[in-house]
C-alpha positions in Angstrom: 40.3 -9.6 21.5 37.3 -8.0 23.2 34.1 -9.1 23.3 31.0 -6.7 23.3 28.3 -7.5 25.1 24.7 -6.1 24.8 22.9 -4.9 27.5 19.6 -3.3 26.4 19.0 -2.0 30.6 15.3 -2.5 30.5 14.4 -5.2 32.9 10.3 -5.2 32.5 10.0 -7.0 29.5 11.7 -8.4 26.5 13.4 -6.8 23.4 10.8 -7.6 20.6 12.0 -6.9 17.0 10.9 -4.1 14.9 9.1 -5.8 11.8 7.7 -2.8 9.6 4.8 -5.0 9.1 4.0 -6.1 12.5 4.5 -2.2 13.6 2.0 -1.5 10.7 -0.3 -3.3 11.7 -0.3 -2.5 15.2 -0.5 0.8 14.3 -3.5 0.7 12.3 -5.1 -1.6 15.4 -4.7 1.3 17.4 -6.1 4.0 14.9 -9.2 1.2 14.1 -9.9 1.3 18.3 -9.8 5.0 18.5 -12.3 5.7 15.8 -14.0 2.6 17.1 -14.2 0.4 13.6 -14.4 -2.9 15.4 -14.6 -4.9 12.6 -11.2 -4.3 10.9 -9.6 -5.6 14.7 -9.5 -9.1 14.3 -7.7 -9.4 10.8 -5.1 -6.2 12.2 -4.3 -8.5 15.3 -4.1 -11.7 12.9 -1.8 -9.8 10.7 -0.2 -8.1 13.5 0.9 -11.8 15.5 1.8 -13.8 11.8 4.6 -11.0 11.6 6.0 -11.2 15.5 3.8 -9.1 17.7 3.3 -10.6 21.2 0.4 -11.0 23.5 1.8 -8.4 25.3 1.9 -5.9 22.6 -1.7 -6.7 21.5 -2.9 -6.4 25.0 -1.4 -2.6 25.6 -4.0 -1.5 22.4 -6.6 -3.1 24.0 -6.2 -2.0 27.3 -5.6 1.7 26.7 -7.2 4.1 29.0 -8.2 6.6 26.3 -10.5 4.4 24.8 -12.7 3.9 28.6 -16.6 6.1 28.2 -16.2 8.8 30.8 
């Protein structure tokens, strides 16, 4: 018998799962930064880590270049 093992190729950082939820809410995080509503961030990155998202994840929104004043 074979056995099958998984090799995703990335070696940067970890698989993380795909929770429709967590993705959900990271999405509308993003959306809320962009069209700077501040106030719905905190309860979208609450939501966001009670369904899986990392530190990491949450950090990339954050940090995203588009949202520097030129």
């Amino acid at each position: 018998m074979l056995k099958v093992i998984e090799y995703s190729g990335q070696s940067g950082r970890p698989q993380v799962a795909k929770d429709p939820v967590k993705l959900t809410a990271l999405l509308y995080l993003k959306e809320a930064l962009l069209r700077e509503r501040y106030e719905a961030c905190e309860e979208l990155i609450a939501t966001a880590k009670e369904f899986g998202a990392r530190e990491f994840e949450v950090a990339d929104l954050l940090e995203d270049p588009r949202r520097t004043p030129t």
